[in-house]
C-alpha positions as CSV (number, residue, x, y, z in Angstrom):
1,X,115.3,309.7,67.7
2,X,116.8,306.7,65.7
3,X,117.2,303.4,67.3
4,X,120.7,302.3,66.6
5,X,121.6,298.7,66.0
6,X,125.3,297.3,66.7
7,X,126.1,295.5,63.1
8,X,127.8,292.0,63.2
9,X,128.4,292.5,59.5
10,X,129.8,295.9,59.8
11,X,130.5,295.8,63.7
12,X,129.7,299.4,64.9
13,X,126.3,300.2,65.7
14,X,124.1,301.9,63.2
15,X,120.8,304.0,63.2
16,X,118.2,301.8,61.5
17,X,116.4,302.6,58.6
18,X,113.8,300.1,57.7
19,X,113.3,298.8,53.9
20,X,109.8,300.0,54.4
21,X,108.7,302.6,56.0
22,X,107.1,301.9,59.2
23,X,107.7,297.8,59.0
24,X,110.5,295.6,60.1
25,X,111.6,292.2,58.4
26,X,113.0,289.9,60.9
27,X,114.3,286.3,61.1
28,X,115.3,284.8,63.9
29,X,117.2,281.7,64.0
30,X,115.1,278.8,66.2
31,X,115.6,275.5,67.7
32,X,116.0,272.0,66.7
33,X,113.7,270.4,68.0
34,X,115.0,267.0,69.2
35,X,114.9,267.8,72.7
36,X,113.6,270.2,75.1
37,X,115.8,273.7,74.8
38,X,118.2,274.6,77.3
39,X,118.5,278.2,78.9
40,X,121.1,279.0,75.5
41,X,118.4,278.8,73.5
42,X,116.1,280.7,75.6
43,X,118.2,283.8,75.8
44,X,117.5,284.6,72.1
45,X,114.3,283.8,72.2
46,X,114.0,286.6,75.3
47,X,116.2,289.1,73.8
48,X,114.6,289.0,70.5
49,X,111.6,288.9,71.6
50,X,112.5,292.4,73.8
51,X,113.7,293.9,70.2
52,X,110.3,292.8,68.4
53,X,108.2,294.3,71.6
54,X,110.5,297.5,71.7
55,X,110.1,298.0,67.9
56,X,106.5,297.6,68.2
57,X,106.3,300.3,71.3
58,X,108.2,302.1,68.9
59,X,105.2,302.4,66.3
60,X,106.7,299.7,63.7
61,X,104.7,296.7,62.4
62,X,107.0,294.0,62.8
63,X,107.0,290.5,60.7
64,X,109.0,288.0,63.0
65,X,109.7,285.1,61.5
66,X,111.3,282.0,63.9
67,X,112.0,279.2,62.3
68,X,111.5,274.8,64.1
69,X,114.4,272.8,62.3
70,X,112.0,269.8,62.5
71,X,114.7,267.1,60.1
72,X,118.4,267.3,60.9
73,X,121.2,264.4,62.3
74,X,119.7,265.0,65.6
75,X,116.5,264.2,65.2
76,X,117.2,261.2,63.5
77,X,119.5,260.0,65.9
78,X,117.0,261.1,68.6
79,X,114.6,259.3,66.6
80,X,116.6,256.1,66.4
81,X,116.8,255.9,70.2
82,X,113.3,256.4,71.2
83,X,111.7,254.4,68.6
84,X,109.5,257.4,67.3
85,X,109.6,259.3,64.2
86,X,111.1,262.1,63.5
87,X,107.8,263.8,62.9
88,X,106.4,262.8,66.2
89,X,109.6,264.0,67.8
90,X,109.5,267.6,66.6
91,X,105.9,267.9,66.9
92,X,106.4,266.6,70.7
93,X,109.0,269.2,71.0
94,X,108.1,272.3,69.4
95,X,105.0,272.3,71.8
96,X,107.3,271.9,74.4
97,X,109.4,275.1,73.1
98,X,106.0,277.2,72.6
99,X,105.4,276.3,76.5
100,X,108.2,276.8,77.6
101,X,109.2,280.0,76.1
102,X,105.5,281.4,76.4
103,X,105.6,280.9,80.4
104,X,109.0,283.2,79.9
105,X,106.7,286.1,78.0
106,X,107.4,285.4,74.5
107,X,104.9,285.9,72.0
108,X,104.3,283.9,68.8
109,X,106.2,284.7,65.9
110,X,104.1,285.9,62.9
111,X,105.0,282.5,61.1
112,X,106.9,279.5,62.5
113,X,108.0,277.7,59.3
114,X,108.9,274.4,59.7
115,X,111.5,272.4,57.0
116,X,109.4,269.9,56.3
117,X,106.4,271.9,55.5
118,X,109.2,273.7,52.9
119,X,111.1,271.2,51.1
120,X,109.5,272.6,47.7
121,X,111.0,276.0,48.7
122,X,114.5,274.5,49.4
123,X,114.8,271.8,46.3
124,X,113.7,274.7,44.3
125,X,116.5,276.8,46.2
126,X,119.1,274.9,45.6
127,X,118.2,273.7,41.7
128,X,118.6,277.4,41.1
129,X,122.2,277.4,42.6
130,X,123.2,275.0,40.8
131,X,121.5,276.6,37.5
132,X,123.7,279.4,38.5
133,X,126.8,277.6,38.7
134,X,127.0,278.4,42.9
135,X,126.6,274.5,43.7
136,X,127.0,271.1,42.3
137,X,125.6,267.5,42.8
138,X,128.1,264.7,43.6
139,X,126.9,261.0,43.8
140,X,123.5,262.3,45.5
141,X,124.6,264.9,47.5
142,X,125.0,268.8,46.6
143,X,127.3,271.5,47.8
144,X,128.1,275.1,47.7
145,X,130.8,276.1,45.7
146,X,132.5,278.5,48.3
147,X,135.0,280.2,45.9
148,X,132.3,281.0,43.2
149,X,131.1,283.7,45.9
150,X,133.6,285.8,46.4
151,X,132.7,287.7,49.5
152,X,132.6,284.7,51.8
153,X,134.1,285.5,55.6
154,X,132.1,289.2,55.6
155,X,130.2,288.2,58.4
156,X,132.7,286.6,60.5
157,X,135.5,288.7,59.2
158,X,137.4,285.7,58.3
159,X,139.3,285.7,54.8
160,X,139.1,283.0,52.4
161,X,142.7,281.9,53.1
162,X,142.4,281.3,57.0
163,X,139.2,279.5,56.5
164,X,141.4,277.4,53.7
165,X,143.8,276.3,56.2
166,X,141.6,274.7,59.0
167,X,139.7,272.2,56.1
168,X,140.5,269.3,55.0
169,X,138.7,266.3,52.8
170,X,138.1,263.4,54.4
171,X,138.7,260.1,53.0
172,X,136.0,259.3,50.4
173,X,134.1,262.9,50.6
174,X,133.2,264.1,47.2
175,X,133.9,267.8,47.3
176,X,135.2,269.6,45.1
177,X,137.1,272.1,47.8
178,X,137.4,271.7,51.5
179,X,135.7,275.0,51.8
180,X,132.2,273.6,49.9
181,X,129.5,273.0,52.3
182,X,126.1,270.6,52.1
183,X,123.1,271.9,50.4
184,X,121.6,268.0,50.4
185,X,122.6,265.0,51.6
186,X,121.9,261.8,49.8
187,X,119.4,259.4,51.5
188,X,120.8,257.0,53.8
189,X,119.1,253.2,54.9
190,X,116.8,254.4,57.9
191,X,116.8,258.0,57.7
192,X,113.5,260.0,56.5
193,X,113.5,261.3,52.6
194,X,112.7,263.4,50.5
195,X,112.3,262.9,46.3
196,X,114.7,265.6,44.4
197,X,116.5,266.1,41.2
198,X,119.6,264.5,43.1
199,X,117.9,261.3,44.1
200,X,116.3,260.8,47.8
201,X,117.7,262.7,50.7
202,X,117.6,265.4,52.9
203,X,118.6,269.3,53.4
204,X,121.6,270.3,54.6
205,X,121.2,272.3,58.1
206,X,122.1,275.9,56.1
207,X,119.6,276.1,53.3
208,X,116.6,275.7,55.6
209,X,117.0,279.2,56.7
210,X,117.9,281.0,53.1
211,X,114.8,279.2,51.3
212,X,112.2,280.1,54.1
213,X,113.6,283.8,54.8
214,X,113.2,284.2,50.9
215,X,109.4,282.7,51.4
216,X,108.5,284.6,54.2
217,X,109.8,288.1,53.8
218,X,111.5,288.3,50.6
219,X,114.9,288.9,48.9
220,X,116.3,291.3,51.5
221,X,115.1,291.3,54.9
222,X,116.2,294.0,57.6
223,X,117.2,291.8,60.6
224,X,118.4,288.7,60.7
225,X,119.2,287.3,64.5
226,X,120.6,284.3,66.7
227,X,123.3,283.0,68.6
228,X,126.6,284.4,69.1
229,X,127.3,280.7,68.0
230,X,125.3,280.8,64.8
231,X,127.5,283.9,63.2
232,X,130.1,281.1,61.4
233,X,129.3,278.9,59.9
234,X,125.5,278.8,59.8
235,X,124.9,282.6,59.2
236,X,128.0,283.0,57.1
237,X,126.5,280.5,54.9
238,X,123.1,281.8,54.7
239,X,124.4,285.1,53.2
240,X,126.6,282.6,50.5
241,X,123.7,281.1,49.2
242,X,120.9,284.2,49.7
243,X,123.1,286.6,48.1
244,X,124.3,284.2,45.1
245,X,120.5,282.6,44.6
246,X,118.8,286.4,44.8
247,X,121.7,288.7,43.3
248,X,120.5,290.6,46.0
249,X,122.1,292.0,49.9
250,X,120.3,289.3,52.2
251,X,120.0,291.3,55.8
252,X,120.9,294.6,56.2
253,X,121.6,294.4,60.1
254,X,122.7,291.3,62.0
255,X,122.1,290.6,65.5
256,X,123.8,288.5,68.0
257,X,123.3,287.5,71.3
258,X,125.9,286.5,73.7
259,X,126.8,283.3,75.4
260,X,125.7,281.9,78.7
261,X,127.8,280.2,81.3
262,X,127.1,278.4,84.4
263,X,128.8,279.5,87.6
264,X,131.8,281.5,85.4
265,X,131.9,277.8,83.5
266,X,130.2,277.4,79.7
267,X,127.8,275.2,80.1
268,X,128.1,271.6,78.3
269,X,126.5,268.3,78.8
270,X,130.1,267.1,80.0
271,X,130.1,269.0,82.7
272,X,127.0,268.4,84.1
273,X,125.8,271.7,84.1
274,X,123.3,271.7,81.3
275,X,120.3,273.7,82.7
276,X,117.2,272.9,80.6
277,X,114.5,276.1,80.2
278,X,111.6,272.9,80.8
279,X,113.1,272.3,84.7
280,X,114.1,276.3,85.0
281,X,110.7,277.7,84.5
282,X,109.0,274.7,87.6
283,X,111.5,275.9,89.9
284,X,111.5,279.4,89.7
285,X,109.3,282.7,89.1
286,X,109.4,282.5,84.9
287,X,108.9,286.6,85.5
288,X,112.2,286.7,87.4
289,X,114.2,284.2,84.7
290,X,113.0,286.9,81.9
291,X,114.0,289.7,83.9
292,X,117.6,288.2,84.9
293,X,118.3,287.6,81.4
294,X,118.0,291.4,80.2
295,X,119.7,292.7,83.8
296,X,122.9,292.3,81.2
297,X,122.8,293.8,77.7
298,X,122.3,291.1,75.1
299,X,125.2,291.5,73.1
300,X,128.0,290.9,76.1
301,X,128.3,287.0,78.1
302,X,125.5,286.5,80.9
303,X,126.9,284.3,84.0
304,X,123.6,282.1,85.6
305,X,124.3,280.8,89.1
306,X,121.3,280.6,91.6
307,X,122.6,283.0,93.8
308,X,122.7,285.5,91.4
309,X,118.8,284.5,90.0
310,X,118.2,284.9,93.7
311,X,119.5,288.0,93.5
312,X,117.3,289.1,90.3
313,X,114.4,287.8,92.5
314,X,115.1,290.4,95.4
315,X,115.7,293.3,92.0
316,X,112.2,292.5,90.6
317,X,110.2,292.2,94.1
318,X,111.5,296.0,94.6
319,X,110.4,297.1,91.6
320,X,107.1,295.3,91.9
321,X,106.3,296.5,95.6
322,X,106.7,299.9,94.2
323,X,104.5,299.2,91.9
324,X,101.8,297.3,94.0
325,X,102.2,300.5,97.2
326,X,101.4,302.8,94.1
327,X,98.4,301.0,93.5
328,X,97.3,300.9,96.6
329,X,98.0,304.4,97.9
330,X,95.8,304.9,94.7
331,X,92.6,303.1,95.8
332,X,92.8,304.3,99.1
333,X,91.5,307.5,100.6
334,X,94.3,310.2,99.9
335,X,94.6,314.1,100.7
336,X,95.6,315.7,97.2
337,X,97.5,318.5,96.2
338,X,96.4,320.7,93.4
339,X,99.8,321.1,91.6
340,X,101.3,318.2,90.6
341,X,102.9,319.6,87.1
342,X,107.0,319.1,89.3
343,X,106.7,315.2,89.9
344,X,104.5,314.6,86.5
345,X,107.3,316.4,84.8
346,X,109.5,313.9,86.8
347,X,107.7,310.9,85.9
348,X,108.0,311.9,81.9
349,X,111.5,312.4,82.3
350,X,111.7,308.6,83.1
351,X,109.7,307.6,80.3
352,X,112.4,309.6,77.9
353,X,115.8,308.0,79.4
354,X,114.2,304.6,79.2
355,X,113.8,305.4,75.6
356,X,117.5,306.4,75.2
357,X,118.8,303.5,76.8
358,X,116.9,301.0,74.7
359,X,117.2,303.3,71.4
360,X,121.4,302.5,72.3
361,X,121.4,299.2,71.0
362,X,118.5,297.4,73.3
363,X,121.3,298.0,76.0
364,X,118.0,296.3,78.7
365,X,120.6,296.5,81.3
366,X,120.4,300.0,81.4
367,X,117.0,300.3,80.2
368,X,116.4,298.4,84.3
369,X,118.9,301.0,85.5
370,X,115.5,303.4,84.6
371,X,113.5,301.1,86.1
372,X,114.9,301.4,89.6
373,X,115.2,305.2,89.2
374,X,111.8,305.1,88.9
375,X,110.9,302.7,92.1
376,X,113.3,304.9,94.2
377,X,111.3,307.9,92.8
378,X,107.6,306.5,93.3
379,X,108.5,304.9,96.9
380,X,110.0,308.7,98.2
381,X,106.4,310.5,96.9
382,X,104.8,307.8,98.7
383,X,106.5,309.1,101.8
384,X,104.8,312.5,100.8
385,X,101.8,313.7,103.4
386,X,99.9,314.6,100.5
387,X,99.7,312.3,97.1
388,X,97.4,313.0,94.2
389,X,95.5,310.6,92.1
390,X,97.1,312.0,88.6
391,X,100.6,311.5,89.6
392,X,100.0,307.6,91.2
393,X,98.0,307.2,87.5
394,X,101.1,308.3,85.9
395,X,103.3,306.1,88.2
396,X,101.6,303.4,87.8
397,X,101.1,303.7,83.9
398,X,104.4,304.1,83.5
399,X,105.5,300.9,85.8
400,X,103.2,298.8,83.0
401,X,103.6,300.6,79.9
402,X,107.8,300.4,80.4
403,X,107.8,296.6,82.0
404,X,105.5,295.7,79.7
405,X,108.0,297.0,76.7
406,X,110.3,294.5,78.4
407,X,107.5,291.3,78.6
408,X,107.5,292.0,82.0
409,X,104.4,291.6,84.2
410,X,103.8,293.2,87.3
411,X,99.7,292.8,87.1
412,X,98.1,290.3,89.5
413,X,99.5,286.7,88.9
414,X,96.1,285.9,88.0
415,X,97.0,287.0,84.1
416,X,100.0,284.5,84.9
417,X,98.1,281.1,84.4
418,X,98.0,279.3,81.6
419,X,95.0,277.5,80.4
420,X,95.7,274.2,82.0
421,X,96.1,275.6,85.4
422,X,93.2,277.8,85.0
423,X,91.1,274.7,84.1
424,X,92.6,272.9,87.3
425,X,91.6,275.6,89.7
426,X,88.0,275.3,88.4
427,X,88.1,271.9,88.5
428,X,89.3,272.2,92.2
429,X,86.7,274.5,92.6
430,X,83.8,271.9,91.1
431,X,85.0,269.1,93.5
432,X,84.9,271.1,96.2
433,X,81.5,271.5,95.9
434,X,80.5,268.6,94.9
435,X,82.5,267.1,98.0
436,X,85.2,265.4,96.4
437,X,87.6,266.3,98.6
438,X,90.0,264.0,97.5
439,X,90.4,265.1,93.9
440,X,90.3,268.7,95.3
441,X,93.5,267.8,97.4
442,X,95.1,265.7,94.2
443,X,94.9,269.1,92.1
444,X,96.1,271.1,95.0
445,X,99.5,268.7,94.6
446,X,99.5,269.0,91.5
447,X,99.6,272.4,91.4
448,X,102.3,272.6,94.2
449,X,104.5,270.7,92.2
450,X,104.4,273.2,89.5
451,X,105.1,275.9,92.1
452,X,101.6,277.5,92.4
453,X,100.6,277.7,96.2
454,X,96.8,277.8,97.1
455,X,95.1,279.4,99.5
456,X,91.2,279.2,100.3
457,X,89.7,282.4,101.6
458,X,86.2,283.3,102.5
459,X,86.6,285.6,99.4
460,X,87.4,282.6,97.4
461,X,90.7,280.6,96.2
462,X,93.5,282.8,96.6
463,X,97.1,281.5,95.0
464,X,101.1,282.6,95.2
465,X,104.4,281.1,93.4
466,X,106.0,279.1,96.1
């Protein structure tokens, strides 16, 4: 079976066919990191994430590439405010994003370029549009000659015309068309430089991704992923520039997710209902923020309200019950049946429609669907007089192998903890003994804060998310 891929550039959904056999070549678009991310950003970073894990269970060997946009307007002016470099900034930050979005289950990308650790790679991209006649330097700064490529708008199905007629130039700018966009940006008093054919400056925001997709996985890449938000201009742009710099097609399939809106209202600072992923992840069960996310297929408009993460917190605890009364019934003395070949049979048969639904597009939505099929089936053989150890096995098995496809744990929270709150619990555990109550109680607030409840046992420290 072929996992088919719904298109942006062609917008129908298409059975994938790798460039290599066996691999997959993808780029995902990442933050700027100026700030901590909000839950916009992390919804990619789940969804693609799901796609990377799903290839993978799939038997591909996947190159994921997420890029840190560690120089742009934002950091600067973020930088201007705090009194910190830019460098500090984005190093600040992008450990915040690796926290943040590893509590939610996401896995490291294979590489996490970084603009500034490229700017060879970009000033070497952009001389060679220019030597191609794609762009041109004006007083310091360089643009993209829009009209030299002429399949501009594919992506967003725009034509050249109705992009025409919403630009303008502005007093004193120095293209050449309306259309032409910023490959570099002449230095200005303050901002952070870099030396260039052009004089001092800075990337535009679009090159960033063309030069380091070409570093990283070459010419032509298979997938290329991000926002909804990203398709025009930003990815629009990066086929401009790939396809004229390369002379070759730049993604064969791209991917976007879909929006997020707060209480039926799209969220914006304005209207004070910017959620950040930093405060989300404290407050709630990170497990049930991942698995509310994929409850709707990626592609469609998610609405977040805490009634309805409430909600996705009652979903998961009935999967997971399931999953924990399987485990038990298994470790526990149990009459057994001989012939078990009906319900194993049934138990496969999940296994293959879980498949299907995430072969259609990653459709996750329905790929949970399974999921409860699956609870409802393992709770009613539970009701059974007499269970057998093979079929529990395969229950359980299939509860980790098909959650796990979605970065979903179900294990003991133990696996949960990251190192810092490990090394707080041991600590606890040292001052105990050494009868320093009072720094045993300070880390036992500490840890409350973060939502981790503790509880000490004759068989030791036992904890819960509160």
């Amino acid at each position: 079976m072929a996992i088919n891929i719904y298109n942006t550039l062609t917008r129908k959904k298409e059975p994938f066919q790798p460039l290599e056999e066996g691999k997959v070549k993808m780029y995902v678009c990442g933050p700027t990191v100026y700030n901590y991310i909000h839950i916009g950003n992390a919804r990619p970073a789940i969804v693609f994430d799901t796609v990377r894990r799903y290839f993978e269970y799939r038997g591909y060997d996947v190159h994921y590439v997420l890029n840190f946009t560690d120089v742009d307007d934002k950091l600067i002016k973020a930088s201007n405010e705090m009194g910190e470099g830019v460098t500090d900034i984005a190093n600040r930050f992008i450990t915040a994003y690796k926290e943040d979005v590893g509590a939610l289950g996401v896995k490291e990308a294979v590489d996490h370029p970084r603009v500034t650790e490229n700017m060879d790679e970009i000033i070497s991209f952009i001389q060679g549009l220019i030597d191609k006649g794609f762009a041109y330097e004006a007083g310091g700064d360089v643009y993209f000659r829009t009209r030299s490529f002429d399949q501009y708008g594919k992506l967003s199905h725009q034509s050249i015309d109705e992009l025409r007629s919403g630009s303008r130039i502005e007093v004193g700018d120095k293209k050449e068309d309306p259309l032409d966009f910023t490959l570099w940006k002449d230095a200005k008093e303050g901002e952070i430089t870099w030396e260039s054919p052009w004089g001092s400056g800075r990337p535009g925001w679009h090159i960033e991704c063309s030069a380091m997709a070409k570093k990283y996985l070459g010419d032509t890449i298979d997938i290329h992923a991000g926002g909804q938000d990203l398709t025009f201009p930003h990815h629009e742009n990066e086929i401009a520039q790939s396809e004229a710099h390369n002379g070759e097609s730049f993604a064969r399939y791209w991917m976007h997710n879909g929006y997020i809106n707060i209480d039926n209202e799209k969220m914006s600072k304005s209207l004070g209902n910017f959620i950040l992923a930093h405060d989300l992840v404290k407050k709630h069960d990170p497990q049930v923020i991942r698995f509310f996310m994929l409850s709707v297929q990626y592609r469609h408009p998610i609405n977040f309200s805490d009634e309805l993460l409430k909600g996705a917190k009652s979903s998961f605890d009935r999967i997971k019950n399931a999953y924990e009364n399987i485990q038990h019934r298994k470790n526990s003395t149990m009459s057994l049946k001989e012939d078990q070949s009906e319900w194993l049979d049934k138990v496969a048969g999940y296994k293959e429609q879980f498949i299907k639904e995430m072969d259609d597009d990653f459709n996750t939505a329905n790929a949970i669907s399974v999921l409860f099929d699956l609870t409802k089936a393992a709770n009613l053989y539970l009701q059974e007089e007499q269970t057998h150890e093979k079929v529990l096995t395969a229950f359980e098995e299939l509860f980790e192998e098909l959650t796990g496809v979605l970065g979903i744990q179900l294990q003991a929270q133990e696996e949960l903890l990251d190192e810092e709150v490990d090394a707080l619990i041991e600590e606890r555990k040292q001052a105990r003994k050494n009868r320093d109550f009072a720094r045993a109680d300070e880390i036992r607030d500490e840890l409350k804060d973060r939502s981790i409840i503790l509880e000490d046992t004759s068989q030791g420290t036992r904890w819960k998310r509160g």
